[in-house]
C-alpha positions in Angstrom: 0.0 0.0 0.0 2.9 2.5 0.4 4.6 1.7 -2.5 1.1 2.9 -4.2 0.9 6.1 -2.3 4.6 7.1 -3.3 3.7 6.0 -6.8 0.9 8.3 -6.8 2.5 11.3 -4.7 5.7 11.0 -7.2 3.3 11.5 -10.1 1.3 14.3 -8.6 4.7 16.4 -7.9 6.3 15.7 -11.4 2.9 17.1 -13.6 3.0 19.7 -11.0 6.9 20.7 -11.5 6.2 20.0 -15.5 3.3 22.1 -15.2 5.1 25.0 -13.6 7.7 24.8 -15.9 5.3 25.4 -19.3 3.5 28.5 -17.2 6.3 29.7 -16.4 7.9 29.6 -20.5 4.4 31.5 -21.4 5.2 35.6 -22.0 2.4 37.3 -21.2 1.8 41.1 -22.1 -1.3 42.3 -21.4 -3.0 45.3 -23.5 -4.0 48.4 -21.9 -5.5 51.9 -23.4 -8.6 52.8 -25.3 -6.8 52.6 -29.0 -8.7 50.0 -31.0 -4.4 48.4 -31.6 -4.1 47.4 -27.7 -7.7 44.9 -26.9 -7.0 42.3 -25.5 -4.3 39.6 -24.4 -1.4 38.8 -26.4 0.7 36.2 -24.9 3.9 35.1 -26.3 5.4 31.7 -25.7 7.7 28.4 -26.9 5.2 26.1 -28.9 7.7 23.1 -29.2 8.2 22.9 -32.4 9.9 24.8 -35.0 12.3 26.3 -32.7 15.0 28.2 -34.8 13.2 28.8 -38.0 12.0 31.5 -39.1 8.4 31.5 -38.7 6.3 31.2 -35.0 2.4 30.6 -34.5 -0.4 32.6 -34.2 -3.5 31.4 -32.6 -6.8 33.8 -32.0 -9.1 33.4 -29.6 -12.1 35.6 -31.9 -16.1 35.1 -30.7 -17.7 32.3 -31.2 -20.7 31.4 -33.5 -23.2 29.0 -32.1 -24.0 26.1 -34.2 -26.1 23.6 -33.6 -26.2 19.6 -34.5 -29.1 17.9 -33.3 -28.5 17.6 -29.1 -25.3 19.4 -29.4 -24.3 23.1 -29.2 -21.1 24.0 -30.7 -19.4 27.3 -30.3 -16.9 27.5 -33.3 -14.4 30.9 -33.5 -15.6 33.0 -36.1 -12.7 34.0 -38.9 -10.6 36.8 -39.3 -8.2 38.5 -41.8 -4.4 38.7 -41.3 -3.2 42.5 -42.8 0.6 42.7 -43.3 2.1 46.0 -41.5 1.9 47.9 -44.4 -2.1 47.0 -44.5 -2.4 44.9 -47.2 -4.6 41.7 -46.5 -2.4 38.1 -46.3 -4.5 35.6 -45.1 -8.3 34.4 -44.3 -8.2 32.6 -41.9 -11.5 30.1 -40.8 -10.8 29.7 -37.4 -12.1 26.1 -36.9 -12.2 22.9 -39.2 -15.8 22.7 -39.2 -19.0 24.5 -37.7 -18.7 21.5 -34.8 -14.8 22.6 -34.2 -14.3 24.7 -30.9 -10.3 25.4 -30.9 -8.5 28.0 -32.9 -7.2 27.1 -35.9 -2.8 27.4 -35.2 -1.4 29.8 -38.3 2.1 29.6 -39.6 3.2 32.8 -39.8 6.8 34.5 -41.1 8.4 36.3 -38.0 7.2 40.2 -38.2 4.2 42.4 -37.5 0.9 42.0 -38.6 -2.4 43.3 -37.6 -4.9 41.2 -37.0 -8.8 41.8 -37.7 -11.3 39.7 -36.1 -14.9 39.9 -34.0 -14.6 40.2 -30.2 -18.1 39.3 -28.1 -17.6 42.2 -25.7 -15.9 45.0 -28.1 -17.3 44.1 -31.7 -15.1 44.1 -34.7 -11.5 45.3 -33.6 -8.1 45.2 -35.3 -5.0 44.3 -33.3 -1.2 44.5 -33.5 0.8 41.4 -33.2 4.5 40.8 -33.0 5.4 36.6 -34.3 8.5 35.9 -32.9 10.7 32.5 -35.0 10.0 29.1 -32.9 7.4 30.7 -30.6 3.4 30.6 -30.5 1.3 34.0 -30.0 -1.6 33.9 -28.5 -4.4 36.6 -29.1 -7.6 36.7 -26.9 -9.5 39.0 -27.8 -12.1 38.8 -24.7 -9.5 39.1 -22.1 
């Protein structure tokens, strides 16, 4: 019976280290002022994978559309458009894989600025500056 309890207690305190060790690796930078650029939470971190090329990950957290399939209620992230810095459109992006699909979609992006333009629940349609960084995943939530 002890041999069970340290089996358990020795898992418990190496997710918890692991654990600790991904939040801490998450950058967080949180937005502040009234300028439509700085809504919401941009948060920068190592998505372990890629590391040293040139391009990260962007993942946005948009409002959600309800959809629903018979018993079920889905609530897929609606799309959004990916400007370059200079304002000219580079990507649609979906959001989801289907109307039933309720994570992000993950976008390959080039390191650089880009502004991204997307539908908040609580501000409406809102356009916001974010910085990919080469090997790292940025995530936008727009609600935060």
């Amino acid at each position: 019976m002890k041999s069970l309890l340290k089996s358990s207690y020795s898992k418990t305190a190496l997710l918890t280290v692991l654990l600790a060790f991904f939040y801490n690796s998450l950058t967080m930078s949180r937005a502040e002022g009234t300028d439509p650029l700085s809504i919401g939470m941009v948060r920068s971190g190592t998505s372990g994978h890629g590391a040293g090329l040139a391009e990260g990950e962007l993942l946005v957290y948009s409002a959600t559309d309800e959809f629903s399939d018979g018993d079920l209620i889905f609530n897929a992230h609606s799309s959004y458009l990916i400007y370059t810095f200079q304002g000219e459109v580079l990507k649609s992006v979906d959001n989801h894989m289907s109307r039933s699909d309720e994570i992000p979609e993950r976008v390959s992006l080039p390191a650089g600025s880009y502004i991204v333009e997307a539908r908040s629940a609580s501000n409406g349609c809102v356009r916001v500056q974010v910085t990919i960084k080469p090997g790292q995943q940025t995530v936008l939530d727009l609600d935060r």
